[in-house]
N, CA, C and O atoms as CSV, one atom per row, in Angstrom:
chain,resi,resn,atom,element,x,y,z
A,1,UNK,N,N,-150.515,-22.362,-47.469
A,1,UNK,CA,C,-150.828,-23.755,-47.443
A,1,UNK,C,C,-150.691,-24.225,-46.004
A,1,UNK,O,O,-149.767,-23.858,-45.279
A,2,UNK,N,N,-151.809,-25.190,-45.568
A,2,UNK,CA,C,-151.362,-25.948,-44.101
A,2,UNK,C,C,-151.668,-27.336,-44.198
A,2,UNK,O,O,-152.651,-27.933,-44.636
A,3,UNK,N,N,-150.175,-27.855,-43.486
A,3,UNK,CA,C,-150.567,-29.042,-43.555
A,3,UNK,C,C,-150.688,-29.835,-42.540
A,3,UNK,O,O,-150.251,-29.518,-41.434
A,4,UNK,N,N,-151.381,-31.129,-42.807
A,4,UNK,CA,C,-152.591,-31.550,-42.080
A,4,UNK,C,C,-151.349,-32.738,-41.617
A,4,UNK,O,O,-150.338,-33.009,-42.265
A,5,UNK,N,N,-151.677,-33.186,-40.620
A,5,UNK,CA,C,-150.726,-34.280,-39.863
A,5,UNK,C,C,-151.908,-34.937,-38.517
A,5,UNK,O,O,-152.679,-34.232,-37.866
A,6,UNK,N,N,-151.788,-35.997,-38.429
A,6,UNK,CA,C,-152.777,-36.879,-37.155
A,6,UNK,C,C,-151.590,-35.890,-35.880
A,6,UNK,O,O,-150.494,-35.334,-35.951
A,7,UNK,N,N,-152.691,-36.151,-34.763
A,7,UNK,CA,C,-151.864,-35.315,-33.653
A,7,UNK,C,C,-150.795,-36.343,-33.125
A,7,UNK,O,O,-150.699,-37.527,-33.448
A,8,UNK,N,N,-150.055,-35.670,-32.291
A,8,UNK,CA,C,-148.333,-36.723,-31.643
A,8,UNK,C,C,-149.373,-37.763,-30.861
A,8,UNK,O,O,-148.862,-38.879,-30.949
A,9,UNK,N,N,-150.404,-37.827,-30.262
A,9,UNK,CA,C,-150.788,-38.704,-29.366
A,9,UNK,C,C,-151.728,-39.480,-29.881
A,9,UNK,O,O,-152.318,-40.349,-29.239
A,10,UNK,N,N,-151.986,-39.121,-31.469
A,10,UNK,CA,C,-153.068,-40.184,-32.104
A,10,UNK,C,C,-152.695,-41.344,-32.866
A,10,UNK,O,O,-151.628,-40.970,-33.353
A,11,UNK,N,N,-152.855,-42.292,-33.201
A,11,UNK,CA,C,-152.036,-43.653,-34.050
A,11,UNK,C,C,-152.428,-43.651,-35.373
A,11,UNK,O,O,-153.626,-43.395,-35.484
A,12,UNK,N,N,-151.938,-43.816,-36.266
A,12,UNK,CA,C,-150.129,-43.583,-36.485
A,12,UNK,C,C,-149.859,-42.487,-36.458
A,12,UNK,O,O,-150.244,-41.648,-37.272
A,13,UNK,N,N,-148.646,-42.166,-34.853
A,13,UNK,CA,C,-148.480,-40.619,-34.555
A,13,UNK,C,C,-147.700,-39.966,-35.606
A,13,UNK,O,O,-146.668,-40.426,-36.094
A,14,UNK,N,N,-148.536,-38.326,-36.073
A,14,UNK,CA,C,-147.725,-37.844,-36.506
A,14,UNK,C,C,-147.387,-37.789,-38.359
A,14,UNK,O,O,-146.560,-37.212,-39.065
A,15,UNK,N,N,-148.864,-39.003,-38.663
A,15,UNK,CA,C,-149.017,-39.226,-40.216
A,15,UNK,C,C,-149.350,-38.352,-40.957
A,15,UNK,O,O,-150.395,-37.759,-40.691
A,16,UNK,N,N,-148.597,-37.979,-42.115
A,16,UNK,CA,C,-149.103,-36.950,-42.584
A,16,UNK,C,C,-150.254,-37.433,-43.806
A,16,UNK,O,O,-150.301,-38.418,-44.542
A,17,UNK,N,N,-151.229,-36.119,-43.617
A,17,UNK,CA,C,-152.497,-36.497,-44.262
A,17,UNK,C,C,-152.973,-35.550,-45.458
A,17,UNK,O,O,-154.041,-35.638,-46.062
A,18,UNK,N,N,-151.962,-34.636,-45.664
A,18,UNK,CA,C,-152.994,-34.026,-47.236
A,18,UNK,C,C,-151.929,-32.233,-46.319
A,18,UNK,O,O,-151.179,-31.949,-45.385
A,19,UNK,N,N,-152.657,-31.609,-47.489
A,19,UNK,CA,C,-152.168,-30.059,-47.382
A,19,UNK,C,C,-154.290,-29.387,-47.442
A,19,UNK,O,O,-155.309,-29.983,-47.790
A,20,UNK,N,N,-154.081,-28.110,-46.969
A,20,UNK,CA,C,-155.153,-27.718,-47.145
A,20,UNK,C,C,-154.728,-26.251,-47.681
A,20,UNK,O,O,-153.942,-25.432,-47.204
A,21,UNK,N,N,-155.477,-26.217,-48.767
A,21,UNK,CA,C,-154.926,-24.250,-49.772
A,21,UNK,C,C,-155.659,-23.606,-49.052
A,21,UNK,O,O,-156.794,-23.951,-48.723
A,22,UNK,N,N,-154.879,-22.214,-48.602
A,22,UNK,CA,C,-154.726,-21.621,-47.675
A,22,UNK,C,C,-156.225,-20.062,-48.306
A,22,UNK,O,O,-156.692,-19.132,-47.648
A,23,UNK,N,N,-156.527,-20.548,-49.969
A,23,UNK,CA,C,-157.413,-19.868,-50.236
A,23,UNK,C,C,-158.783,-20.761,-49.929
A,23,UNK,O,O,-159.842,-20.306,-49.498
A,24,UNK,N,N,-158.569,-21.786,-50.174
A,24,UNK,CA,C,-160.098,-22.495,-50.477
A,24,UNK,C,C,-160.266,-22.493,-48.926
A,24,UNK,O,O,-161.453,-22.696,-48.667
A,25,UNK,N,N,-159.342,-22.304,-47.546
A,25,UNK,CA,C,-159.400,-22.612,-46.459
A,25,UNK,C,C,-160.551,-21.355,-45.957
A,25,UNK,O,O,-161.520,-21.612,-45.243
A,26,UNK,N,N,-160.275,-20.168,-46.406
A,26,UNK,CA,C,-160.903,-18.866,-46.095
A,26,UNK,C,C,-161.788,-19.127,-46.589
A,26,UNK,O,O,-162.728,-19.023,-45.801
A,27,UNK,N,N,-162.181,-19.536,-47.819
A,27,UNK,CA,C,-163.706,-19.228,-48.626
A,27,UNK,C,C,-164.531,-20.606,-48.307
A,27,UNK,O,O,-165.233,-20.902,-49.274
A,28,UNK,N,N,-164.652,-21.612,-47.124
A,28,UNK,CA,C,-165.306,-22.467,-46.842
A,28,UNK,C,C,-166.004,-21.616,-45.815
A,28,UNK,O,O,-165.671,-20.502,-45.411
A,29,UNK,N,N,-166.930,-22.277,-45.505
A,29,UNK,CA,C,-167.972,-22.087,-44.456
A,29,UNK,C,C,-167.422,-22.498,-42.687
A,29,UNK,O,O,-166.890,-23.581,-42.444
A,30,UNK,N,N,-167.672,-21.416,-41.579
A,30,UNK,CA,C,-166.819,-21.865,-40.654
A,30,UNK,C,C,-166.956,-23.003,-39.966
A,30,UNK,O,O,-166.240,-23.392,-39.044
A,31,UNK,N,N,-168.347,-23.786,-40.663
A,31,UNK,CA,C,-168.273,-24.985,-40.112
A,31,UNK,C,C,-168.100,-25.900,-40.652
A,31,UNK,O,O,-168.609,-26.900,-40.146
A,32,UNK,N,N,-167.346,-26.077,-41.889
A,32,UNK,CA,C,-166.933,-27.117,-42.299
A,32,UNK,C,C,-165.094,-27.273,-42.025
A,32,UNK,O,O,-164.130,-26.509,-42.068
A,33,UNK,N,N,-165.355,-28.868,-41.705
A,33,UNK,CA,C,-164.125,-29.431,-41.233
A,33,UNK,C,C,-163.177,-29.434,-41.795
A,33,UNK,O,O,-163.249,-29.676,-42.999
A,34,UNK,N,N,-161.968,-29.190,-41.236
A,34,UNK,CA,C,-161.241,-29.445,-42.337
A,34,UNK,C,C,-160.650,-30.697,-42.917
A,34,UNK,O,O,-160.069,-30.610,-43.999
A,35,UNK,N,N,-160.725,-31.647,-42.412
A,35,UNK,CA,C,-160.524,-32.759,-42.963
A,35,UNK,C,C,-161.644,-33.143,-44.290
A,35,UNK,O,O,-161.358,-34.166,-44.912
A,36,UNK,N,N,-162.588,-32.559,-44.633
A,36,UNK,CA,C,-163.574,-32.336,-45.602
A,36,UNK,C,C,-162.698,-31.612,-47.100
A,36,UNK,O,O,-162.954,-31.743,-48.297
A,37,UNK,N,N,-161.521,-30.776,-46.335
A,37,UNK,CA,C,-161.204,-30.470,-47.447
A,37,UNK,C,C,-159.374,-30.363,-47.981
A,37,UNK,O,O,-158.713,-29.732,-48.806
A,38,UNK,N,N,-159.214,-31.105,-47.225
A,38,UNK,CA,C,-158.005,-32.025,-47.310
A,38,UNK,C,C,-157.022,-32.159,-48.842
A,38,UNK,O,O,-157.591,-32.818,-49.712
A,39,UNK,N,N,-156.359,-31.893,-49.023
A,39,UNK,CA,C,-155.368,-32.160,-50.657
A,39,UNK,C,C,-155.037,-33.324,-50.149
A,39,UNK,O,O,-154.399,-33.221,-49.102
A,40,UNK,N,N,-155.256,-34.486,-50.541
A,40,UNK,CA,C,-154.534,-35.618,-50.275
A,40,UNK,C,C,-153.913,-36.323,-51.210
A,40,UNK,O,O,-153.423,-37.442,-51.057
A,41,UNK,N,N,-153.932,-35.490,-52.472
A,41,UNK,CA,C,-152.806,-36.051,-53.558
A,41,UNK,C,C,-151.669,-35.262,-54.111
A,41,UNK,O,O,-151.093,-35.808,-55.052
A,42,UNK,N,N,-151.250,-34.185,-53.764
A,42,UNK,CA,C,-150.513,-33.380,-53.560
A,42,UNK,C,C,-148.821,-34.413,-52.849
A,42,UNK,O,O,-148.429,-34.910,-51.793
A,43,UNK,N,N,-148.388,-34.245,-54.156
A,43,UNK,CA,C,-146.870,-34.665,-53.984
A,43,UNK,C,C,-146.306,-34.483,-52.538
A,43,UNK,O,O,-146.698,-33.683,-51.689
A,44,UNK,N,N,-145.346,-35.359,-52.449
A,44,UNK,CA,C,-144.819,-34.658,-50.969
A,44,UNK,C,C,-142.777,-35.056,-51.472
A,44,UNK,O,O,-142.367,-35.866,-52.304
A,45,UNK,N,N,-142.135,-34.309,-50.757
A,45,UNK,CA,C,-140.663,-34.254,-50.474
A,45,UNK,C,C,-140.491,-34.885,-49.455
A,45,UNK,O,O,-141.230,-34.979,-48.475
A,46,UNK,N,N,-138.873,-35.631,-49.783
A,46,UNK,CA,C,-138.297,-36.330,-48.947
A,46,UNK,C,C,-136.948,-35.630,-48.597
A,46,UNK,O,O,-136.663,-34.605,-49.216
A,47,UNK,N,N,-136.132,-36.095,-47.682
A,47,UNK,CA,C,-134.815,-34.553,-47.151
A,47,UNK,C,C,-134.076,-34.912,-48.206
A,47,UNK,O,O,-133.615,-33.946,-48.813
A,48,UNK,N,N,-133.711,-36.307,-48.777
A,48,UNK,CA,C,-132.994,-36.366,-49.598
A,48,UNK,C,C,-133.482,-35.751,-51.357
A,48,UNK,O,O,-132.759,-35.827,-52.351
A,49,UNK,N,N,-134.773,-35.216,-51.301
A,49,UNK,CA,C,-134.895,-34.876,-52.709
A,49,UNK,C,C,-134.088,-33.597,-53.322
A,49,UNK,O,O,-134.465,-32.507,-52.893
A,50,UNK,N,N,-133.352,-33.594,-53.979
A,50,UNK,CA,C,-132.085,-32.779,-55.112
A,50,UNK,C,C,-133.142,-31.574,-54.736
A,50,UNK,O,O,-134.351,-31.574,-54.501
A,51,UNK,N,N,-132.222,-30.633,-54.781
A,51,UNK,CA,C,-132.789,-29.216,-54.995
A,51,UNK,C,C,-133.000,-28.609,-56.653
A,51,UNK,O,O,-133.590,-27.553,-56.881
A,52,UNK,N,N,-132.608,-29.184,-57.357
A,52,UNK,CA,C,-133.357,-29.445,-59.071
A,52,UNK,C,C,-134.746,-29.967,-58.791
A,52,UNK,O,O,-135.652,-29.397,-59.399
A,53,UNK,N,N,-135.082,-30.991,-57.944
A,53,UNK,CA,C,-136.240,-31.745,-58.327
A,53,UNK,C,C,-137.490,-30.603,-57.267
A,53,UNK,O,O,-138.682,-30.327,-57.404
A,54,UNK,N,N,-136.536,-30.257,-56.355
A,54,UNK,CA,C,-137.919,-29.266,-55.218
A,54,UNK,C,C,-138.281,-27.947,-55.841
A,54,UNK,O,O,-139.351,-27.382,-55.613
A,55,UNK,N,N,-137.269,-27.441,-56.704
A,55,UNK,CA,C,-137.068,-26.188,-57.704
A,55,UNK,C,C,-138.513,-26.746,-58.841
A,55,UNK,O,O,-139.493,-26.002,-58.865
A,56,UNK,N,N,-138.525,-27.500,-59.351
A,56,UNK,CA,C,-139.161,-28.156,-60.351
A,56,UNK,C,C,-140.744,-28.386,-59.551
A,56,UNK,O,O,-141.805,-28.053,-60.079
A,57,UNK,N,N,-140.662,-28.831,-58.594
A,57,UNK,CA,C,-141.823,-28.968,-57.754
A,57,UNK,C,C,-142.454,-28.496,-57.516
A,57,UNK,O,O,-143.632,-28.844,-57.586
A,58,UNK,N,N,-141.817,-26.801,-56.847
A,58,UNK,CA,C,-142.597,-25.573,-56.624
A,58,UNK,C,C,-143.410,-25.274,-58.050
A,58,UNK,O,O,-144.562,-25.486,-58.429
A,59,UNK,N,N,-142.336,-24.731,-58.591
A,59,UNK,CA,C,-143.174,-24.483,-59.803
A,59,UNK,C,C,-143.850,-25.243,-60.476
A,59,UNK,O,O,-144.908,-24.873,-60.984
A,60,UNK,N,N,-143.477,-26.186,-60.581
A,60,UNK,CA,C,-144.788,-27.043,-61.742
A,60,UNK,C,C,-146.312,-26.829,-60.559
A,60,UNK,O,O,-147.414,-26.403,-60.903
A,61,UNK,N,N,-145.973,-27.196,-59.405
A,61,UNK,CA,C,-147.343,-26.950,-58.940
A,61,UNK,C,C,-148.127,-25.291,-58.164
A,61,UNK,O,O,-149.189,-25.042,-57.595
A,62,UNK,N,N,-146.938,-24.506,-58.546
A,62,UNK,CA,C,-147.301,-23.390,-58.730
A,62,UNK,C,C,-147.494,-22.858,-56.970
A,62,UNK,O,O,-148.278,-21.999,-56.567
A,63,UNK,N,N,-146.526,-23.666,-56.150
A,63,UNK,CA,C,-146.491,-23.574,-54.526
A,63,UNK,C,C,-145.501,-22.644,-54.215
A,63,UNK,O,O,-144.598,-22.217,-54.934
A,64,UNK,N,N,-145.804,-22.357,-52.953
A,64,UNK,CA,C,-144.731,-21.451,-52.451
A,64,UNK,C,C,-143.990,-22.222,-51.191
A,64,UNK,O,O,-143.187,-21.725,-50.402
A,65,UNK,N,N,-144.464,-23.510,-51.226
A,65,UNK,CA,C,-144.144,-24.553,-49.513
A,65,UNK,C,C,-144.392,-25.499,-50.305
A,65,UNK,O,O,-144.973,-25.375,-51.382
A,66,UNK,N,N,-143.664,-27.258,-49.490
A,66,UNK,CA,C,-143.970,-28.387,-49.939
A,66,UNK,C,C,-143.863,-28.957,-48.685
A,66,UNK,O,O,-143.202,-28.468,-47.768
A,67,UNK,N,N,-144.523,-30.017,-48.625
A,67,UNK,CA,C,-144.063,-30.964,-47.323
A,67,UNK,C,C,-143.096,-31.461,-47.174
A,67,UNK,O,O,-142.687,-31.802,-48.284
A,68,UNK,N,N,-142.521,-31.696,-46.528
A,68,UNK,CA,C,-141.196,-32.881,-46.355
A,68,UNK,C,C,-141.885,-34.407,-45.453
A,68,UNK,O,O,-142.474,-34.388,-44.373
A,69,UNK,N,N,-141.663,-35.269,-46.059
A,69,UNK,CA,C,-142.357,-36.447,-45.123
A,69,UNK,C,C,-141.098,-37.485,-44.933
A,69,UNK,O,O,-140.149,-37.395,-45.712
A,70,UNK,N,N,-141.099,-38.467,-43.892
A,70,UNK,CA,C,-139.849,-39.328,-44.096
A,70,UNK,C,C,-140.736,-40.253,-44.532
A,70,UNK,O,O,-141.867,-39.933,-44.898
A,71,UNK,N,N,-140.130,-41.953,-44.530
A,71,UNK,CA,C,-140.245,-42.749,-45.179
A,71,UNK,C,C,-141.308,-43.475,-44.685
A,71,UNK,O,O,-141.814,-44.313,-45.432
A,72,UNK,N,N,-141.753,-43.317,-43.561
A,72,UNK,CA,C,-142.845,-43.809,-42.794
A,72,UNK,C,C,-144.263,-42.676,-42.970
A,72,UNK,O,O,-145.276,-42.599,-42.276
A,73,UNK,N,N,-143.971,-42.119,-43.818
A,73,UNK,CA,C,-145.207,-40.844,-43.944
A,73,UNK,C,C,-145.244,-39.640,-43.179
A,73,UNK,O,O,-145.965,-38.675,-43.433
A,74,UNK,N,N,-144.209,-39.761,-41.964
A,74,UNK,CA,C,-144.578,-38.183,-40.686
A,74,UNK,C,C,-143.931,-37.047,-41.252
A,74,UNK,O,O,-142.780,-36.931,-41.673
A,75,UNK,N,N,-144.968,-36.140,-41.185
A,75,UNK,CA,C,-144.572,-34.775,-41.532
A,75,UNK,C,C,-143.499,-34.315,-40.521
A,75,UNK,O,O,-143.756,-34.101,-39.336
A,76,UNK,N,N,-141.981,-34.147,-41.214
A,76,UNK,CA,C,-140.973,-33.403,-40.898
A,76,UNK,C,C,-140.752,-32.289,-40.576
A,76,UNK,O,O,-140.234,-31.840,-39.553
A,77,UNK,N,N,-141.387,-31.517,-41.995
A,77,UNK,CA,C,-141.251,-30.102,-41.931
A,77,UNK,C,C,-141.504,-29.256,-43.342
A,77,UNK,O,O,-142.283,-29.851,-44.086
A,78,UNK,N,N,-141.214,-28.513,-43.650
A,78,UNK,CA,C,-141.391,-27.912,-44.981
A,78,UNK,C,C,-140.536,-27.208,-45.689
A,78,UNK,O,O,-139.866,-26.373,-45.082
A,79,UNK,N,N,-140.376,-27.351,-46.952
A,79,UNK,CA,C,-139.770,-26.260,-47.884
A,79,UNK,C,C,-140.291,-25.243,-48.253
A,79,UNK,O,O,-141.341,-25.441,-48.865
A,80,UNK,N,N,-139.883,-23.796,-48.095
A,80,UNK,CA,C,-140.622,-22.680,-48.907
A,80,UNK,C,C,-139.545,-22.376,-49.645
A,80,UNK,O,O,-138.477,-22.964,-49.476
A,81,UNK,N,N,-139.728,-21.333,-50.631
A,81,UNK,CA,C,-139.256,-21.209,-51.880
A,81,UNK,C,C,-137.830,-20.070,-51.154
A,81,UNK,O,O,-136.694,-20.005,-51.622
A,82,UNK,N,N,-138.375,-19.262,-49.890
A,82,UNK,CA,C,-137.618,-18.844,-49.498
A,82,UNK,C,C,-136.320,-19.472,-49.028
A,82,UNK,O,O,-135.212,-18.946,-49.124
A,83,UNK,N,N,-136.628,-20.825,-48.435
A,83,UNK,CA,C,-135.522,-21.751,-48.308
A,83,UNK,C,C,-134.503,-22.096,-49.309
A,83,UNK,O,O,-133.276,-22.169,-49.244
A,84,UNK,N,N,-135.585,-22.342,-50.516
A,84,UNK,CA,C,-134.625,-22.593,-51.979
A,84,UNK,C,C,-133.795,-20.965,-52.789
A,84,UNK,O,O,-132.817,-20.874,-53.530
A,85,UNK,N,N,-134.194,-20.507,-52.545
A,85,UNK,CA,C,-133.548,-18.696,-52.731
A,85,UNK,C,C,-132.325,-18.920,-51.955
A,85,UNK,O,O,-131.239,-18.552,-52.403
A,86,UNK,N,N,-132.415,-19.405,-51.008
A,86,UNK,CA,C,-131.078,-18.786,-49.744
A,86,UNK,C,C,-130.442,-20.121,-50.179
A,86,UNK,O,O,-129.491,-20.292,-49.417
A,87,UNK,N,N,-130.518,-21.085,-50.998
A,87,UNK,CA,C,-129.426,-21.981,-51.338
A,87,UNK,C,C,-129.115,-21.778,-52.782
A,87,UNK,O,O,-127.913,-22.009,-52.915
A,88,UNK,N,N,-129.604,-21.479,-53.823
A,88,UNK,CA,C,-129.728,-21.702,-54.750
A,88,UNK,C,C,-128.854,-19.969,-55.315
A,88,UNK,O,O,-128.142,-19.851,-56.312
A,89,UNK,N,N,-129.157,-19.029,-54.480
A,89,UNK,CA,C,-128.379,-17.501,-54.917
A,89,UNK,C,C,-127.405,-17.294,-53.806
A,89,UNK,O,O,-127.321,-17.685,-52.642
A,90,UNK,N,N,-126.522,-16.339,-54.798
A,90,UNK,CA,C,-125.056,-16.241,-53.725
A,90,UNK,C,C,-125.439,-15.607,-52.211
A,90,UNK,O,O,-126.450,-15.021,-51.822
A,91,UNK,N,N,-124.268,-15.956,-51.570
A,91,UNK,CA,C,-124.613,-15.637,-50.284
A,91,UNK,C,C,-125.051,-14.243,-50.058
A,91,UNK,O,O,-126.091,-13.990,-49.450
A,92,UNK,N,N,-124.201,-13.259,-50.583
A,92,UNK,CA,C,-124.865,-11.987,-50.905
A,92,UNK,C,C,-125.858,-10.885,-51.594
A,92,UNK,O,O,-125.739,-9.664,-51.696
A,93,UNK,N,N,-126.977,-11.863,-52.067
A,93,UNK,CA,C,-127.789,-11.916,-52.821
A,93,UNK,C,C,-128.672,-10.521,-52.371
A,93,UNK,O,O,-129.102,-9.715,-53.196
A,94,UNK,N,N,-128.853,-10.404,-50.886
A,94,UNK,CA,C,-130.162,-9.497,-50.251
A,94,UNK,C,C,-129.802,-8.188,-50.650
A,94,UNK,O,O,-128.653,-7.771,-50.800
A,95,UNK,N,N,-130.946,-7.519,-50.823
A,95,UNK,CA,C,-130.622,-5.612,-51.764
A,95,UNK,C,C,-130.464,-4.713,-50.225
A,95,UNK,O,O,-131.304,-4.590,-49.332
A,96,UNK,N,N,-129.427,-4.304,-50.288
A,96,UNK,CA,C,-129.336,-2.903,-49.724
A,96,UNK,C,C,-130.522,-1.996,-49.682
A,96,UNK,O,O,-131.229,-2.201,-50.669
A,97,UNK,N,N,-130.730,-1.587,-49.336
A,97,UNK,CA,C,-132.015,-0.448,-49.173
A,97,UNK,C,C,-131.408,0.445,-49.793
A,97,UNK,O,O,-132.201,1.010,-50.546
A,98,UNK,N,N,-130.442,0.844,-49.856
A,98,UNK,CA,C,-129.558,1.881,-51.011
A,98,UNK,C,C,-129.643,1.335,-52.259
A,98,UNK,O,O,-129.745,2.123,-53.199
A,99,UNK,N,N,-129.629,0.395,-52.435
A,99,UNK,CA,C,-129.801,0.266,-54.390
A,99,UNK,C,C,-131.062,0.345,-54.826
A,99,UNK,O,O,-131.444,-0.226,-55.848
A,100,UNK,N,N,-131.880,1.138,-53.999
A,100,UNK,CA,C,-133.330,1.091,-54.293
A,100,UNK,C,C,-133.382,2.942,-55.254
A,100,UNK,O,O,-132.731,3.931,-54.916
A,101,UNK,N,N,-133.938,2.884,-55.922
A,101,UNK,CA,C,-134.125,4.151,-56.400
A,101,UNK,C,C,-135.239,5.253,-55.687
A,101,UNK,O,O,-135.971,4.610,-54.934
A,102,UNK,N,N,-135.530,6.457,-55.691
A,102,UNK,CA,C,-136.264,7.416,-55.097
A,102,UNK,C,C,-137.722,6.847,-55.183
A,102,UNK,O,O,-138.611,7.385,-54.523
A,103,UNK,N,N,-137.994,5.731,-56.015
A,103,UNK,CA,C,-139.740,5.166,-56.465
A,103,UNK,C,C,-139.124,3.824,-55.793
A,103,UNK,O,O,-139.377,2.797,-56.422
A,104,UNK,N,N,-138.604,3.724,-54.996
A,104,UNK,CA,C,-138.814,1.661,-54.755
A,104,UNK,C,C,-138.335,0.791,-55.828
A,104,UNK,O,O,-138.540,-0.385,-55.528
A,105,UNK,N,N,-137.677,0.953,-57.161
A,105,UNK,CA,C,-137.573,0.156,-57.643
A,105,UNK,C,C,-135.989,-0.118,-57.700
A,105,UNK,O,O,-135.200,0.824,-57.620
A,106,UNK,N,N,-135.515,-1.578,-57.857
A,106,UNK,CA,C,-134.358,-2.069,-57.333
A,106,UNK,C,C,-133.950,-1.920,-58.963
A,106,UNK,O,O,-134.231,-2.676,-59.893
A,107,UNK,N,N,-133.077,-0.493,-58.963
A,107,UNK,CA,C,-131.967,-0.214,-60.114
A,107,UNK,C,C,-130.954,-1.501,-60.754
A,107,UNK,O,O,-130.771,-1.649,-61.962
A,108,UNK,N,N,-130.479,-2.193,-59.918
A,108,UNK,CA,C,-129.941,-3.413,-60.549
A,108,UNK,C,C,-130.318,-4.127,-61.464
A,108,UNK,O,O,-129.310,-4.545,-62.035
A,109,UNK,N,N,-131.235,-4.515,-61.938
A,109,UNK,CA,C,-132.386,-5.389,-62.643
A,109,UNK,C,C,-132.206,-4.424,-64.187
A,109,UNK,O,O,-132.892,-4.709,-65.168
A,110,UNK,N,N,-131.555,-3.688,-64.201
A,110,UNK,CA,C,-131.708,-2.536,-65.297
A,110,UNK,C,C,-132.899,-2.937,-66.333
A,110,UNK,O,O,-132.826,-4.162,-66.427
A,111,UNK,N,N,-133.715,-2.574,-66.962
A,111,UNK,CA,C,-134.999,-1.868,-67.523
A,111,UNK,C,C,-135.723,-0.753,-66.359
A,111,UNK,O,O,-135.365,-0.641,-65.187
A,112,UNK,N,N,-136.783,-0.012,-67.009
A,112,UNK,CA,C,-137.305,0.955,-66.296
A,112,UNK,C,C,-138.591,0.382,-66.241
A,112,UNK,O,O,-138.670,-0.674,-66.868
A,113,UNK,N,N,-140.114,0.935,-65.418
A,113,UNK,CA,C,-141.027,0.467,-65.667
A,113,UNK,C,C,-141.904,1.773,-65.376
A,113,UNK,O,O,-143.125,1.744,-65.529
């Protein structure tokens, strides 16, 4: 996903304006603009939104990133899901390369496949 923001030197600096999917971005034509194809109703996050509600967010809209905007609309920055992993699981969460079995698959998880 990328998202779309007016540049620091354009008025209102820094507004954020829509997300653009990072598939429909490849399968357009190279000359169409991207402001042509703009998400501009696509929810956005605030710093204060609960990590229940950004958990809920990703998934219901099936994202792997969200925007963060403050209260005036400027794009802050973003959440990826990787962000919510590293708060949400214990600090020691990451696999050893040793608990991996002789095929790649992470033995912990116990079933076979």
């Amino acid at each position: 996903m990328v998202f779309v923001a007016r540049p620091p030197t354009a008025t209102p600096t820094g507004r954020y304006l829509g997300c653009v999917h990072l598939q429909r971005l490849l399968r357009e034509a190279p000359a169409e603009l991207v402001g042509g194809i703009v998400d501009s109703e696509l929810l956005t996050l605030t710093p204060e939104t609960p990590l229940v509600a950004v958990t809920r967010y990703l998934a219901a809209y099936n994202l792997v990133c969200g925007p963060v905007v403050d209260d005036q609309n400027h794009l802050l920055g973003a959440v990826t899901v990787d962000d919510l992993l590293d708060h949400l699981l214990p600090h020691d969460w990451r696999v050893d390369m040793q608990e991996l079995d002789t095929a790649g698959r992470f033995e912990g998880l116990g079933g076979s496949s």
